[in-house]
C-alpha positions in Angstrom: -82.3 -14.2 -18.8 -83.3 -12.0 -15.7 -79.9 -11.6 -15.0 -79.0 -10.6 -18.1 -81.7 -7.9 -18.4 -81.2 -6.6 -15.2 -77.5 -6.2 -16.2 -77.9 -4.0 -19.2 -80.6 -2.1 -16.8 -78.0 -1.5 -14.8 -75.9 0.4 -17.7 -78.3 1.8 -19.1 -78.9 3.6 -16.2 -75.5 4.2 -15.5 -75.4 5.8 -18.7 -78.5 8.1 -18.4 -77.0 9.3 -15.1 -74.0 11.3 -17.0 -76.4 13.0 -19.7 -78.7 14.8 -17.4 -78.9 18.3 -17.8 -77.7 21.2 -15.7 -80.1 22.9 -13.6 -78.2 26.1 -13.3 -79.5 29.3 -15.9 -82.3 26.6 -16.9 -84.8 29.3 -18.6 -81.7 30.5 -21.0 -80.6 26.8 -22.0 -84.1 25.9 -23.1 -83.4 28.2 -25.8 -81.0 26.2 -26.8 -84.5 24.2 -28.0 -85.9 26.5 -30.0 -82.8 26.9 -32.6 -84.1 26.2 -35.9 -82.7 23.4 -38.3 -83.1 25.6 -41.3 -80.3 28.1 -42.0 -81.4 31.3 -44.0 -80.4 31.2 -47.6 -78.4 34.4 -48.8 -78.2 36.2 -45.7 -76.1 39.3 -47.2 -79.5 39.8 -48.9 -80.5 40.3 -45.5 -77.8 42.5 -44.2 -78.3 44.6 -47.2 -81.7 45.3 -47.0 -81.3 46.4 -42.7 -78.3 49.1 -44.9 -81.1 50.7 -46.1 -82.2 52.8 -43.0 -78.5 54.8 -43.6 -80.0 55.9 -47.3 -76.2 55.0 -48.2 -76.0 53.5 -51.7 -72.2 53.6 -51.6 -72.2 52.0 -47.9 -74.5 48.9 -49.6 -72.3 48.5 -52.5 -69.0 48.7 -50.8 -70.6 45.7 -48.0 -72.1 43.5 -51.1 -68.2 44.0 -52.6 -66.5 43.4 -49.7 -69.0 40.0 -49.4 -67.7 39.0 -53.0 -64.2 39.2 -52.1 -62.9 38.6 -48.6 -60.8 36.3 -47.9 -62.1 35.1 -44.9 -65.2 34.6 -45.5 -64.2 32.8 -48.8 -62.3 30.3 -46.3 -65.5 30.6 -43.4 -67.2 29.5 -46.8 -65.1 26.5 -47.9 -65.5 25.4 -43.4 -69.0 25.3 -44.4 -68.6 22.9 -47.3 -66.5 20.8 -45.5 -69.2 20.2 -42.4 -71.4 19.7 -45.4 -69.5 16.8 -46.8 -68.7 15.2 -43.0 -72.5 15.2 -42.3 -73.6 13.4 -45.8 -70.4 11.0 -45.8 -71.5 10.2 -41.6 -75.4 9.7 -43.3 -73.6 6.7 -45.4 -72.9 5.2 -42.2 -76.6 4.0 -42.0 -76.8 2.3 -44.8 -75.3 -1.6 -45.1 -71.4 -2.0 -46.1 -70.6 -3.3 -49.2 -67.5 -4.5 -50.3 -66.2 -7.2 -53.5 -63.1 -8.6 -54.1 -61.4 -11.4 -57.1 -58.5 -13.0 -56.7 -56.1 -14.9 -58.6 -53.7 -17.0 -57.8 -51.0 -19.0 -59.3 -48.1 -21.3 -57.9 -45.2 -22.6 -60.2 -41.8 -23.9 -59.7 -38.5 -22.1 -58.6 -36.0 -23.7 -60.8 -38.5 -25.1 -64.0 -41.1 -22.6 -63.7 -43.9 -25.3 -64.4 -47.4 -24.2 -63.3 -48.5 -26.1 -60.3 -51.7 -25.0 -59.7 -54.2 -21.9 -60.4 -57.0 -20.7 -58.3 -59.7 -17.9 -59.1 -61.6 -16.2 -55.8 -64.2 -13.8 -55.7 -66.6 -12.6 -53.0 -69.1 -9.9 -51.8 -69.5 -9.3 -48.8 -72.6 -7.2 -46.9 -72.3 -6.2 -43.1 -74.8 -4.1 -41.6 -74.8 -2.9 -38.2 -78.8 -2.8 -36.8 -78.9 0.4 -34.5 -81.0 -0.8 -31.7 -80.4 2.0 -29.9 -80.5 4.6 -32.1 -76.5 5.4 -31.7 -75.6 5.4 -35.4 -78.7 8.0 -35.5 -77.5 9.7 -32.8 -73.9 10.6 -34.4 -75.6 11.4 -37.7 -77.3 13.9 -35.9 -74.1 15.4 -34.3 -72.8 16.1 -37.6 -75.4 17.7 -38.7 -75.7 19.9 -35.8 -72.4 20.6 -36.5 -72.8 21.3 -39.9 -75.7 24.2 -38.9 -73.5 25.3 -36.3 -70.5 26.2 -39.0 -73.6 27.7 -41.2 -74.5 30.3 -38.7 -70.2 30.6 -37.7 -70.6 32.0 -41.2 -72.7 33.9 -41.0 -71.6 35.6 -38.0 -68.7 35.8 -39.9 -70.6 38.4 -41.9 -71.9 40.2 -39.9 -68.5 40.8 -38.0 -67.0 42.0 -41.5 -69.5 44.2 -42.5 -69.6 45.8 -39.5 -66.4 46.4 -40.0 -66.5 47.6 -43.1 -69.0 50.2 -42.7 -66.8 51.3 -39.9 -63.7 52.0 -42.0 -66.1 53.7 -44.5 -67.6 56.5 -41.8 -64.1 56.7 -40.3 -62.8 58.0 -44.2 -66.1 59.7 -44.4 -65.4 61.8 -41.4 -62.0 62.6 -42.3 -63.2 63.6 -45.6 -65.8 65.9 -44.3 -63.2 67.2 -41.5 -60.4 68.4 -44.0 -63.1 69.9 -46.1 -63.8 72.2 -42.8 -60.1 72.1 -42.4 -59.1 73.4 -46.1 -62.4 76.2 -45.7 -60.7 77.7 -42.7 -57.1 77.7 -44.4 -58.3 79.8 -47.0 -60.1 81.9 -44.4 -56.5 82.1 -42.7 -54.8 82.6 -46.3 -57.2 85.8 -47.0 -56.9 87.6 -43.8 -52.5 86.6 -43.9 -52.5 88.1 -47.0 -54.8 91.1 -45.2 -52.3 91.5 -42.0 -49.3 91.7 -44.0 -50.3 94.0 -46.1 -51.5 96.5 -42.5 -47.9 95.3 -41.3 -45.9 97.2 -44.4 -48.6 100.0 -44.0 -47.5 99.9 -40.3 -51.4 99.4 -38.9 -50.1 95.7 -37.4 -47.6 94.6 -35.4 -45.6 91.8 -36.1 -47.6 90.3 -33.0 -50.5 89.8 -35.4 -48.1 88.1 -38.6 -46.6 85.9 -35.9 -50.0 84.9 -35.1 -51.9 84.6 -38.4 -48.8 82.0 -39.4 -48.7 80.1 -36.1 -52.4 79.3 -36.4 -51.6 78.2 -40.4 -48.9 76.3 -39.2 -51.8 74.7 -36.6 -54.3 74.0 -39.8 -51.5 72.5 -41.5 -50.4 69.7 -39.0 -54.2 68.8 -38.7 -54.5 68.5 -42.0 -51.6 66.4 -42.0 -52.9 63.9 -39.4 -55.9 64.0 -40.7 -54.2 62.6 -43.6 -52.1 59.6 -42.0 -55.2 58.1 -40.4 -57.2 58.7 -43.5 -54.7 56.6 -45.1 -54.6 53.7 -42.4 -58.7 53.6 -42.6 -58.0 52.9 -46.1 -55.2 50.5 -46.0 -57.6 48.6 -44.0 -60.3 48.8 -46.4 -58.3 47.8 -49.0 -57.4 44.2 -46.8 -61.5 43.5 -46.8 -61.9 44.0 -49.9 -58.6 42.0 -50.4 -57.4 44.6 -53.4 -60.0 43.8 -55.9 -62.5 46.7 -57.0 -60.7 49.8 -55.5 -62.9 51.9 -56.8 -61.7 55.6 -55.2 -65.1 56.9 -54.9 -65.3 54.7 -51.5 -62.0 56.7 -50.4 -63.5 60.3 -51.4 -66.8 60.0 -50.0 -68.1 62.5 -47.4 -70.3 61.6 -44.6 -73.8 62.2 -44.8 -76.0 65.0 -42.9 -77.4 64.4 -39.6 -80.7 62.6 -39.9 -82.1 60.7 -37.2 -82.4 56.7 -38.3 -85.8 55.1 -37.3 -85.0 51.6 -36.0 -86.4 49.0 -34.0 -85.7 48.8 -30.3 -87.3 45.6 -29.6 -84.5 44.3 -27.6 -86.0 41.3 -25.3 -84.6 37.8 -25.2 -86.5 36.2 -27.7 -84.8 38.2 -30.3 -81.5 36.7 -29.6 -82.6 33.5 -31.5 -81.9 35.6 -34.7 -78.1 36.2 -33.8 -76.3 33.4 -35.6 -73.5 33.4 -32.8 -75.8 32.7 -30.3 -77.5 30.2 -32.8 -74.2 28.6 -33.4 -73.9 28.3 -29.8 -76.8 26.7 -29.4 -76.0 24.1 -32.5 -72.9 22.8 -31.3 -74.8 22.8 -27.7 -77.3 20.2 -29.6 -74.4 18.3 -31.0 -72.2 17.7 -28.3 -75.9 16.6 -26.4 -76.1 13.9 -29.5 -72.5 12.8 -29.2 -73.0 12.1 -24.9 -76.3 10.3 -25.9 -73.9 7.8 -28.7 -70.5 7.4 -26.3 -73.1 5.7 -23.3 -74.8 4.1 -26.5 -71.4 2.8 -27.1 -71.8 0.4 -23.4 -74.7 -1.3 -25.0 -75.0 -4.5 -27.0 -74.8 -4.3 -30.6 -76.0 -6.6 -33.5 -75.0 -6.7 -36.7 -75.9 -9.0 -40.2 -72.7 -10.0 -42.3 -73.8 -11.8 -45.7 -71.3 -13.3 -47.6 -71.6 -14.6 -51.3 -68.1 -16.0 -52.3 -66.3 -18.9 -54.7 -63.1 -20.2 -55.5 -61.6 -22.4 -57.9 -59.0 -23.8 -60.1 -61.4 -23.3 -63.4 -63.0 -19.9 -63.7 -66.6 -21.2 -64.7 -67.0 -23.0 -61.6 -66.3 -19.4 -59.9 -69.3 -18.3 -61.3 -71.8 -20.9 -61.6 -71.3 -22.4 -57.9 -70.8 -19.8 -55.2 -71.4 -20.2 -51.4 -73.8 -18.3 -49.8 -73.2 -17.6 -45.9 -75.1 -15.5 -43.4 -73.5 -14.6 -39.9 -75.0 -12.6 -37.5 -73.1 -11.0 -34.1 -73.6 -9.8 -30.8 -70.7 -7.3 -29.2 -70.9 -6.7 -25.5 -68.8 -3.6 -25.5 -69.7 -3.1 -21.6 -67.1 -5.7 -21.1 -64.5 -2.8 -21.1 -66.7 -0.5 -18.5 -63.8 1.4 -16.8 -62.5 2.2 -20.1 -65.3 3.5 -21.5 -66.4 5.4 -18.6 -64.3 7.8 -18.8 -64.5 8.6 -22.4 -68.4 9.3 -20.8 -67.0 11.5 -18.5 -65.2 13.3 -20.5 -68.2 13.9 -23.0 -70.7 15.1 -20.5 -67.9 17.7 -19.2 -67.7 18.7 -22.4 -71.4 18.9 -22.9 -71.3 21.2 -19.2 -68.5 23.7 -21.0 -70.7 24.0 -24.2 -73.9 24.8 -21.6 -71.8 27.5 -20.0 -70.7 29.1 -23.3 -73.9 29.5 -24.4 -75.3 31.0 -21.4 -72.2 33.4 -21.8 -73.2 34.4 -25.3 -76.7 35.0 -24.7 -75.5 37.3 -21.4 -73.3 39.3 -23.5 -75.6 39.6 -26.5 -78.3 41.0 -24.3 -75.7 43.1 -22.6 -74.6 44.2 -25.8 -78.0 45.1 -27.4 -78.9 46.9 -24.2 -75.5 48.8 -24.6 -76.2 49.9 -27.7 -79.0 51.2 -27.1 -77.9 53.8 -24.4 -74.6 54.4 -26.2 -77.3 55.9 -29.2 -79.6 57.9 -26.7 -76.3 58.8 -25.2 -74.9 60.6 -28.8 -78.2 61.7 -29.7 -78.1 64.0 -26.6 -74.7 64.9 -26.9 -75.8 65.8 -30.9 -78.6 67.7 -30.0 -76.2 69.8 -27.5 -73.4 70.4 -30.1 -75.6 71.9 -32.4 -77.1 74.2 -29.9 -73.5 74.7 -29.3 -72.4 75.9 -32.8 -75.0 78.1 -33.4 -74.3 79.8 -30.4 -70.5 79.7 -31.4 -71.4 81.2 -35.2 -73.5 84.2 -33.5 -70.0 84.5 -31.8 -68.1 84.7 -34.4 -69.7 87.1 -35.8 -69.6 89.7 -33.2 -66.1 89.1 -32.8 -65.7 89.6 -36.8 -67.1 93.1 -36.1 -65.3 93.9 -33.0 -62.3 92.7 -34.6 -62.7 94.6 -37.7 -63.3 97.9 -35.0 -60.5 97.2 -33.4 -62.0 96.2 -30.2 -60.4 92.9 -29.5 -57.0 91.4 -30.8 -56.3 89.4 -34.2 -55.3 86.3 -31.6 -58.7 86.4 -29.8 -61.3 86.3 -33.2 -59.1 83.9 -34.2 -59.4 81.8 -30.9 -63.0 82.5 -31.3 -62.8 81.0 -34.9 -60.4 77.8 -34.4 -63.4 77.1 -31.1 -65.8 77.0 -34.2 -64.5 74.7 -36.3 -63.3 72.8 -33.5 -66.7 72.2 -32.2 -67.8 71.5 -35.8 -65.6 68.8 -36.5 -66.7 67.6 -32.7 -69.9 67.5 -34.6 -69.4 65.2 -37.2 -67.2 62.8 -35.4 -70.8 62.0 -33.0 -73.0 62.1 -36.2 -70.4 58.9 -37.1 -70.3 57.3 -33.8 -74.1 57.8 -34.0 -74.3 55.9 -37.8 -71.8 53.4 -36.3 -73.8 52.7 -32.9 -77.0 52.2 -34.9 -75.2 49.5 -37.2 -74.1 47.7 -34.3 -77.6 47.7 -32.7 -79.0 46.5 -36.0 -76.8 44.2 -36.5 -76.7 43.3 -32.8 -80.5 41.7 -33.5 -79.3 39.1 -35.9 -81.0 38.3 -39.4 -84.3 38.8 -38.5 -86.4 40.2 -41.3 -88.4 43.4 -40.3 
């Protein structure tokens, strides 16, 4: 009996040996720890409500619609119910197996097809595998590690696509609000064509001055134009999210908002990262494949199971029923017979288990990389804002001089108009870092996860 204990010491040892954990980037694994078991409930209620900082009814509606209808996260959905299923069937597995069966059988003669003889069977029969060690626990609690690490896959998923969204929205925003500065100075150019051809038949102008005013409508037309084509690529792409259901074209004609500086929180240190569901995800499956090394060693060790059987058979039905056998068998399995086979399906698990440590380290890096990133990239364009519009106002006060120097015949048609086309310029420069600054926000925002401020 000593021997025999000091045996299964022996493996069980063996089998602690492969599971112990890295020691390398210690501090971020045990995070991996503090992963919660309970995945939020309707977290585009939560997405939606961090929307509210933009002040952006159509940018809310158009996420929640994209939510409703896109494809993948209708399938990211259906991965979810799956892992669902797979982790209540693999709770079954803990409970006893039951299985019944009745037979009949008859045997008769080839050539007179007499009946020779008729026999009735039936039987239940209940095996049930005790988990001594816990390794039937341990594999239920794989799946469901899985299953919360597809939960927060999904709702990464969300994040990813709304983020997207709202990107595709500011992009046709922008362009919206740049053609509108666009069409303004056409007209401008229209009025003072119609001005220098009328001086050119009254001989004041040159033909210098008509070759310039169309050259520069020519310029204002082929913006306009690829303005235009990557307006409608923006929407094309919108149009995939929201996979062609509720095209409603006030998303397409929308202009982007004024400047106004969003009031968010910074709080970027590492505990937030537990609210990104990618690094959460990380973490689950982390926690599962830990569960699955814990049942493959499990698998070395001894198990014992119960079979009952309750069965009967017969040549008259009645005695089928009325006088059944009972038997009860019980059996030990020494799977460590097979140790060099099993051994490296143990190897193979904890290197598994070391791939899954290193991926989550690698997300946790790149999320804190990511939030700090951010968060320059929207000092950055708030300087750069604040230095544009200093910019322009110095640019309109230029204008203007020009305007009247112009009109005095102090400086050339081609140099107010130089002066002009710098304006605009510098306008549309404008809006396109009031976007990137709306945009860079989201992604901070979003870069915290689904915590609820």
């Amino acid at each position: 009996m000593k021997i025999k204990a000091l045996i299964l010491s022996v493996f069980v040892i063996c089998g602690c040996s492969h599971v112990k954990p890295t020691q390398n980037n210690s501090t971020i694994l045990s995070l991996a720890d503090s992963v919660s078991t309970t995945v939020k409930k309707n977290p585009e209620l939560v997405i939606l409500s961090k929307l509210r900082v933009f002040d952006d009814k159509q940018l809310s509606r158009l996420i929640n619609n994209v939510f409703l209808n896109n494809n993948d996260l209708i399938k990211a959905s259906l991965r979810l119910k799956e892992a669902e299923i797979l982790y209540e069937q693999e709770k079954l597995a803990l409970l006893p197996d039951l299985s019944s069966q009745i037979d009949l059988s008859e045997t008769r003669g080839v050539k007179r097809r007499d009946l020779q003889s008729r026999t009735f069977s039936s039987g239940i029969n209940i095996n049930y595998e005790i988990d001594l060690w816990g390794k039937l626990s341990d594999v239920n609690d794989q799946r469901q590690w899985e299953m919360i690490a597809t939960a927060y896959d999904y709702q990464a998923s969300m994040l990813t696509i709304a983020a997207t969204a709202a990107k595709y929205y500011w992009e046709i925003s922008l362009i919206n609000s740049q053609l509108e500065n666009y069409y303004k100075r056409k007209q401008i150019i229209s009025a003072t064509k119609c001005l220098v051809m009328s001086e050119f038949k009254a001989g004041v102008k040159s033909e210098l001055d008509v070759l310039t005013v169309n050259e520069t409508m020519s310029d204002i037309q082929s913006s306009i134009y690829s303005l235009e084509k990557q307006k409608e690529l923006s929407k094309n792409a919108l149009v995939v999210l929201l996979n062609r259901k509720d095209l409603n074209n006030v998303f397409f004609e929308s202009k982007l908002a004024e400047y106004k500086p969003i009031e968010i929180n910074n709080d970027s240190d590492i505990s937030s990262l537990l609210f990104r569901p990618d690094v959460q995800s990380a973490a689950a499956t982390l926690k599962s494949q830990s569960y699955n090394t814990y049942s493959v060693w499990k698998e070395m060790l001894p198990t014992f199971s119960l079979n009952f059987i309750l069965n009967s058979s017969s040549s008259l039905l009645s005695e089928v029923l009325n006088n059944p056998l009972n038997t009860v068998r019980s059996e030990i399995a020494f799977p460590f017979i097979s140790w060099f086979k099993k051994n490296k399906k143990i190897e193979i698990s904890r290197i598994k288990k070391e791939q899954y440590e290193i991926d989550f380290v690698n997300i946790v890096n790149k999320s804190i990389n990511e939030l700090r990133d951010f968060n320059s990239e929207i000092n950055a364009i708030s300087k750069n804002i604040e230095s544009i519009n200093d910019k322009l106002k110095n640019q309109k006060h230029e204008m203007a001089i020009n305007r009247s120097m112009y009109e005095a015949g102090c400086i050339s048609l081609k140099s107010y108009l130089a002066t002009q086309e710098k304006y605009y310029i510098t306008k549309n420069e404008f809006l396109q870092s009031v976007c990137d600054y709306y945009y860079a926000n989201l992604k901070f925002i979003l870069a915290q996860g689904l915590n609820e401020e």
